[in-house]
Structures are given as structure tokens and as C-alpha cells.
C-alpha positions as CSV (number, residue, x, y, z in Angstrom):
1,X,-3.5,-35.1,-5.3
2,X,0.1,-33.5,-5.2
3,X,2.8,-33.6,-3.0
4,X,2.9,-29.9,-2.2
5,X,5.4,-27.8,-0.4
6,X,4.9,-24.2,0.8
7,X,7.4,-21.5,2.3
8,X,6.6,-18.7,4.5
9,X,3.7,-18.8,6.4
10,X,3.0,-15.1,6.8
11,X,-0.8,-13.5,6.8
12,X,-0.8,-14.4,3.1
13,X,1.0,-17.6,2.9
14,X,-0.8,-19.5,6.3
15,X,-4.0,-19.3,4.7
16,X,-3.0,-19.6,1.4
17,X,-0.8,-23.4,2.3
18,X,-4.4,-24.3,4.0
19,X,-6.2,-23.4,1.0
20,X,-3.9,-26.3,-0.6
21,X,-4.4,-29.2,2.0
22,X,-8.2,-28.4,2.5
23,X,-9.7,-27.1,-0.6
24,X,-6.9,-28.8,-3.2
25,X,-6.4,-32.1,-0.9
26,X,-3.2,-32.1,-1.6
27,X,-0.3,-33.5,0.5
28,X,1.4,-30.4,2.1
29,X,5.0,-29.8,4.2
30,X,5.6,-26.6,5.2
31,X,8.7,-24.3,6.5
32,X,8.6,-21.2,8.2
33,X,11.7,-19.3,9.8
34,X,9.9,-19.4,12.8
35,X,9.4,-22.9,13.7
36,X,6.8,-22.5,16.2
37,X,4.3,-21.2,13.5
38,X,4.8,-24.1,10.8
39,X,4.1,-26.6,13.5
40,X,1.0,-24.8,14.2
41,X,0.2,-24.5,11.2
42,X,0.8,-28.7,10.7
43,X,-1.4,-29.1,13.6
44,X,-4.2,-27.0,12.7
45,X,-4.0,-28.3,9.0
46,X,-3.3,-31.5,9.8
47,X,0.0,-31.3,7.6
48,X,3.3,-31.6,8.1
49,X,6.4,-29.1,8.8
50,X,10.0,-29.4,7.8
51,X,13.0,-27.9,9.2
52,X,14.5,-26.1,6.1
53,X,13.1,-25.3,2.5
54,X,15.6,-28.1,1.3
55,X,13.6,-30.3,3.9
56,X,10.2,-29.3,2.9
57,X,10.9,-29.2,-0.8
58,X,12.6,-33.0,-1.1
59,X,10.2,-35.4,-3.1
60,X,7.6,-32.4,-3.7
61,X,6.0,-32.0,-7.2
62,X,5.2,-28.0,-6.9
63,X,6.8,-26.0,-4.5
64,X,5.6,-22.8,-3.6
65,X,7.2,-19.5,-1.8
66,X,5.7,-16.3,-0.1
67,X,8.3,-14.2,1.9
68,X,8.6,-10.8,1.7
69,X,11.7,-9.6,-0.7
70,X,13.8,-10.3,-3.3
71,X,16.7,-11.4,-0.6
72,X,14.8,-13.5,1.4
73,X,13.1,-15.3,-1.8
74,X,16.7,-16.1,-2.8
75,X,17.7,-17.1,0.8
76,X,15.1,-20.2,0.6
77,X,15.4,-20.5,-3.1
78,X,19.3,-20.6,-3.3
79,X,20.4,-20.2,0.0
80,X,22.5,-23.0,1.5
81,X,19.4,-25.2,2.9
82,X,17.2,-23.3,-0.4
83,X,14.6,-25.1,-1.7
84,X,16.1,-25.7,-5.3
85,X,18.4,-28.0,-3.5
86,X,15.8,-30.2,-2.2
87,X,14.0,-30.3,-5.7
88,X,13.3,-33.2,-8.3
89,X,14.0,-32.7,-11.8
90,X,10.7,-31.9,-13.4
91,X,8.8,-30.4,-10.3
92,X,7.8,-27.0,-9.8
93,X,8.9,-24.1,-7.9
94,X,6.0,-21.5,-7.7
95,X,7.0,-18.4,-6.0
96,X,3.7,-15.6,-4.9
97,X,6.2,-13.3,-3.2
98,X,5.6,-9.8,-5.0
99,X,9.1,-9.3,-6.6
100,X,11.1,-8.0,-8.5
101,X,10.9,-9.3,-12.1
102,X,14.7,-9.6,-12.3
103,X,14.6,-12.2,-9.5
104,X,12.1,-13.9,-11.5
105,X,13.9,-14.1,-14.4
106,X,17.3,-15.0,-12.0
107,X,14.9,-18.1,-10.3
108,X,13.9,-19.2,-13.7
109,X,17.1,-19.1,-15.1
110,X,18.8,-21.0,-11.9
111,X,15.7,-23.5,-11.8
112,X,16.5,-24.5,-15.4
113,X,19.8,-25.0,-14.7
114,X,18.5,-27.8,-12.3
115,X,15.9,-29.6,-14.6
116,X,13.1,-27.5,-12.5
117,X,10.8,-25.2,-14.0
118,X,9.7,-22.2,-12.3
119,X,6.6,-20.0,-12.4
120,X,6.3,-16.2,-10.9
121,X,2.6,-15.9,-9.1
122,X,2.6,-12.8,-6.9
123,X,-1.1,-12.1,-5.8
124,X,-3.6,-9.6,-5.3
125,X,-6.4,-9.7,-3.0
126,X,-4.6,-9.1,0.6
127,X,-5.4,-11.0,3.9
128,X,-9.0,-11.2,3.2
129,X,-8.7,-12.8,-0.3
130,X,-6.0,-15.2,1.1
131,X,-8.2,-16.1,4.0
132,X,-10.9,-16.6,1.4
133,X,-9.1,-18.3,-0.9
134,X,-10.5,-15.4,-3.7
135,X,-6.8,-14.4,-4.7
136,X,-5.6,-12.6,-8.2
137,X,-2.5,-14.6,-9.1
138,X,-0.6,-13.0,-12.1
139,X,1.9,-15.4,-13.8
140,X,4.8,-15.2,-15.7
141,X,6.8,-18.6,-17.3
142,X,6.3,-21.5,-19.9
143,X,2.7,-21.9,-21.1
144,X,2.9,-25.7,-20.9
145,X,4.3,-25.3,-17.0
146,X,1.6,-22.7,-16.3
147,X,-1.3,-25.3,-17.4
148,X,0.2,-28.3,-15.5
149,X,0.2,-25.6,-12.2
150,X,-3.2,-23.9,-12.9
151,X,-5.0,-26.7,-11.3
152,X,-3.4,-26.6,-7.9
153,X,-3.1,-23.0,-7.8
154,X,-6.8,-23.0,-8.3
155,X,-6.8,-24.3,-4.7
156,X,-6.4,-20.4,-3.5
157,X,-7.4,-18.6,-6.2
158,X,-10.3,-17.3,-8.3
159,X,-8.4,-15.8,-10.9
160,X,-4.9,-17.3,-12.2
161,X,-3.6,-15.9,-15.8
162,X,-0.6,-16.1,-17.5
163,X,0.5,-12.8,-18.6
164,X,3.7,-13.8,-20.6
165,X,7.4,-15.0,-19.8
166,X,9.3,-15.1,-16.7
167,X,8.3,-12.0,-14.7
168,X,5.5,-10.9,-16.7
169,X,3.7,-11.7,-13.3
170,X,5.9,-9.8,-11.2
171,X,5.3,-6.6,-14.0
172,X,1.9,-7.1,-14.1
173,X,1.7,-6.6,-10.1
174,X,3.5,-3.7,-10.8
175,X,0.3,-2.4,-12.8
176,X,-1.7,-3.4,-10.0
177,X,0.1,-1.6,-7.3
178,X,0.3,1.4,-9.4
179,X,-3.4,1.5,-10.3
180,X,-4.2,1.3,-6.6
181,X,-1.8,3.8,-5.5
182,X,-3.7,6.5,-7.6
183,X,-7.4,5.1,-6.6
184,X,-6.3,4.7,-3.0
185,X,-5.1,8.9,-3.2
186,X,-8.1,10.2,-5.1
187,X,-10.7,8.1,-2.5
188,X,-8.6,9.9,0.3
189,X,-8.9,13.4,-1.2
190,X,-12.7,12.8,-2.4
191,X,-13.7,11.5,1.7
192,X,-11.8,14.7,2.8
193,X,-13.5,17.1,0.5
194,X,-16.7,16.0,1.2
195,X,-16.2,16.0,5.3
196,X,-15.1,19.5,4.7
197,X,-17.6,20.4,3.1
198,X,-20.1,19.0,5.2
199,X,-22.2,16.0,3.2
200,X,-22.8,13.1,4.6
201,X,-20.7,10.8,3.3
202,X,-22.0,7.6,3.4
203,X,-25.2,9.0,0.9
204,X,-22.3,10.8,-0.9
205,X,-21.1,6.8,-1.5
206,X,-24.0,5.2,-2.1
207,X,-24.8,7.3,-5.3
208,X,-21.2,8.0,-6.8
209,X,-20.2,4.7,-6.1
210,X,-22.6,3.2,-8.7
211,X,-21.4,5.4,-11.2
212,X,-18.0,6.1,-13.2
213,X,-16.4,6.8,-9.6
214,X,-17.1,3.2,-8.7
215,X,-14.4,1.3,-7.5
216,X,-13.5,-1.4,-5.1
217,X,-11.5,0.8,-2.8
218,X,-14.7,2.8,-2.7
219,X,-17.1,-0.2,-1.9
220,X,-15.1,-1.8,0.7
221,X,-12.8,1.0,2.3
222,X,-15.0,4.2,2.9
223,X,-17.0,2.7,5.4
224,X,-13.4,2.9,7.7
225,X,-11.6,5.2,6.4
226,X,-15.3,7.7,7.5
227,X,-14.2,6.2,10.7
228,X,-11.0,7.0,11.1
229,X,-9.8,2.9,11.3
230,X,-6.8,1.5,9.1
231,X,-6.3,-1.9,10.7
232,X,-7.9,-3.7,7.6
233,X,-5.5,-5.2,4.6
234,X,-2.4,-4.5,3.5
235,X,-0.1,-2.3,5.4
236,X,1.6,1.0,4.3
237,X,5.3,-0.9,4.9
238,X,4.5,-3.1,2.5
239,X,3.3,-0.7,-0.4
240,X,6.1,1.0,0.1
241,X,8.1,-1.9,-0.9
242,X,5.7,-2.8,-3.8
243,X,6.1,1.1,-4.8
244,X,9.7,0.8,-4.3
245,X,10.0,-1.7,-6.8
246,X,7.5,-0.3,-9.4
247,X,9.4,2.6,-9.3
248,X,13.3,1.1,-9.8
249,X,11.5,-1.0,-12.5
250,X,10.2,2.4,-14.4
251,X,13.9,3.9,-14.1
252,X,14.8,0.8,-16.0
253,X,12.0,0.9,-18.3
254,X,11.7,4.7,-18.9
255,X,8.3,5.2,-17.7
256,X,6.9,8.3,-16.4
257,X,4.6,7.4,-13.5
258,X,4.5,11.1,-11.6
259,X,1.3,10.1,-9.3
260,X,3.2,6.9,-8.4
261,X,6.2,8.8,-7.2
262,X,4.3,11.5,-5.5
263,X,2.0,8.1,-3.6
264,X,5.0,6.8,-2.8
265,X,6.3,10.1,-0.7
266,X,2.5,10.6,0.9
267,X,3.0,6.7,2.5
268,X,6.2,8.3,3.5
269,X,5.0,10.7,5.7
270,X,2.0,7.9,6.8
271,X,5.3,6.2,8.5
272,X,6.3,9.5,9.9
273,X,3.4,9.5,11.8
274,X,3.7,5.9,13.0
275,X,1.6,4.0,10.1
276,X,3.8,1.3,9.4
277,X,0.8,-1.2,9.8
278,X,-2.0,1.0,9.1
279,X,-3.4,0.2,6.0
280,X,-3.1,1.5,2.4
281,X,-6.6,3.3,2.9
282,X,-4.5,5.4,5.9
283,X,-3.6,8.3,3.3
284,X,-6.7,9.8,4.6
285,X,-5.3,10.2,7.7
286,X,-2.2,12.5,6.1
287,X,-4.7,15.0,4.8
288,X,-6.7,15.0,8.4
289,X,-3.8,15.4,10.5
């Protein structure tokens, strides 16, 4: 057992913090900017809550982070009453916000500075795999610090790898993002086509999708998006962000990623018409409109 801290307890990071006091059995403090939710979540988990990520991290032997940008991971990182100041030389700050790979390598390079070592983890899976504890969790750091952290990340995962040095996680998300932003677009235009042209599309499903068209977005989004429902998984605002920084990152880089860009403006205009929460699948609803 470890002596665990987590940080931002939003739909990914509640479940995922529960994940690491039920199924890891690990000692867990939490913080949350709103205090009310880390002391529910220390009363339904039987943990405890702390009053600043300084607070939560003291005495902790992996510390791990889930907010939602760059700024705010370096507000409880580095911030004033951050988490780094709490730390103990040779513990572990473990951050599964999707990121930037520059903060990464600025939170590796500050962490070191303090005698901690740090680890970028962002995840794939959304709600349903945090919920589940069935996360993707792409990692980018020291090899030696990834295998002492592999056995409590474990507690939410069912897939951890490490994919290189600091912010080779946060790229690899980058690849993930992008690969869903194309799949998510062609399921969208294939659903519409075939409504138009007046198959049934749940038999239309159930023989592509066991063929070369196969996909997960196919298996576990048609069914809704048929229906005309987007309140399942991740939300368009928060693609847009992931896209956002896909996109800065292949300025840097000198990648050409044309579908990406064009994604990026379609969730756009799924804002324009009020889907901020809808979910990723909701591009079907900018064709039907």
C-alpha cells in the first residue's frame, strides 16, 4: 500500500482517485477546488480531503493530477499552495491531465529540480472507462520511475505504456485524438448517407461493422447517434481543446494534418449550435441540421 494523493476530482478524476483507495488499497487524500466535492468524495470513499494540493501532497509517495489545462495543471503543480511544494524528495508526481507536451517537459524539468520525479499519463477511455477503471494511460518519463508507478496506476487502468521521455505521453494523446477526430467524422457522414438513402441502419451496422469499417466509435456510438442522443462521453468543449493542442503542436512539428484542422472547425460550428456538452459523436448532428 501507498500513500497516494490525487488532484481534481472531475468526471475522470472522482472515479479514477476511487479506483486507487478501493481496487489499489492504497491510502488516498484528495483536493478539489471545490471543497464540497473532495469531502464527498472522502466520505463516499472513506478517504481523506485536504485543503490545498501542498496539503494533500505532504508525506505522499505518488501524487497524481487531472484538471483540465496547461494553466490550471501548473496552478496546483507550481502554484503558491502547488503540489511540488508539499512533495518528498524521491516521490512521484503523476499528472493524467491531457496536455500539452511542453508542460510536461516544464513539470519534469521543475520536479527534478526538487529531487521529485515526474511521469506524464493523460488517458483515453472517457467517463465510462474511468468509471470502470478500463483506462488507456500513455506515459512519457524515466523508465525506472515508470516501473516503480505501473503498479498503482494499474489501480485504474487496463493498459499503461511508456511511449518514451517526458511528453511522449502527452504526443501520443495527440495521435489518439487525431485518429478519433477522422473516425468520429467518417461515422457521421456514413449514418447520414445511409438515412438518406433510406437503409436501415442498424442492419447496415451489424454487417459493416464486422468488416474493415469496424471500429469502436461504430460499436458503441451508432446506436445514439441513430437516435439523435449526444449526452454519452466526452464533450465537444473538450475536443476542442485536445484538437487545439494537437494542432499548435503540428505548427511546431511541421505536420500536415488537413482532416484534423477541417474536425476541428466542424466541432466549431457543433458549439454554434449550443453543443458544448454534447458529445464527440454530435457531428452527426451538423450534417442533419
Amino acid at each position: 500500500m501507498a500513500k497516494v494523493a490525487f488532484i481534481g476530482l472531475g468526471v475522470m478524476g472522482f472515479p479514477m482517485a476511487g479506483h486507487l483507495k478501493t481496487k489499489g488499497g492504497h491510502d488516498v487524500t484528495v483536493y478539489n477546488r471545490t471543497a464540497e466535492k473532495a469531502a464527498g468524495w472522502a466520505e463516499k470513499f472513506s478517504g481523506k480531503s485536504a485543503s490545498t494540493p501542498a496539503e494533500a501532497a505532504v508525506g505522499a509517495d505518488f501524487v497524481f493530477v487531472c484538471v483540465g489545462n496547461d494553466e490550471d495543471l501548473r496552478s496546483v503543480t507550481l502554484g503558491e499552495n502547488g503540489a511540488l511544494h508539499g512533495m518528498n524528495r524521491g516521490s512521484v508526481l503523476i499528472d493524467n491531465t491531457t496536455a500539452s507536451a511542453e508542460v510536461a517537459r516544464e513539470l519534469y524539468a521543475a520536479a527534478k529540480e526538487k529531487g521529485v520525479d515526474f511521469i506524464d499519463a493523460p488517458v483515453s477511455g472517457g467517463q465510462a472507462g474511468a468509471e470502470n477503471g478500463v483506462l488507456t494511460v500513455m506515459c512519457g518519463g524515466d523508465e525506472a520511475v515508470f516501473e516503480r508507478a505501473r503498479p498503482v496506476i494499474d489501480a485504474y487502468a487496463r493498459m499503461v505504456g511508456l511511449m518514451g521521455p517526458a511528453g511522449s505521453g502527452q504526443l501520443t494523446k495527440m495521435v489518439n485524438q487525431i485518429c478519433i477526430a477522422g473516425l468520429v467524422q467518417g461515422l457521421a457522414e456514413a449514418l447520414h448517407f445511409g438515412k438518406r438513402a433510406g437503409l436501415d441502419i442498424e442492419k447496415v451496422v451489424e454487417v459493416i461493422s464486422k468488416g474493415a469499417a469496424g471500429s469502436w466509435q461504430m460499436e458503441n456510438r451508432h446506436k445514439t447517434m441513430n437516435a439523435g442522443k449526444y449526452d454519452f462521453g466526452f464533450a465537444v468543449d473538450w475536443m476542442r481543446k485536445d484538437l487545439g493542442i494537437v494542432l499548435t503542436e503540428a505548427r511546431r512539428n511541421g505536420a500536415k494534418l488537413p482532416v484534423t484542422a477541417v474536425v476541428d472547425q466542424f466541432y466549431g460550428d457543433v458549439q454554434a449550435m449550443g453543443g458544448n456538452r454534447w458529445d464527440t459523436s454530435s457531428l452527426l448532428a451538423r450534417l442533419e441540421k
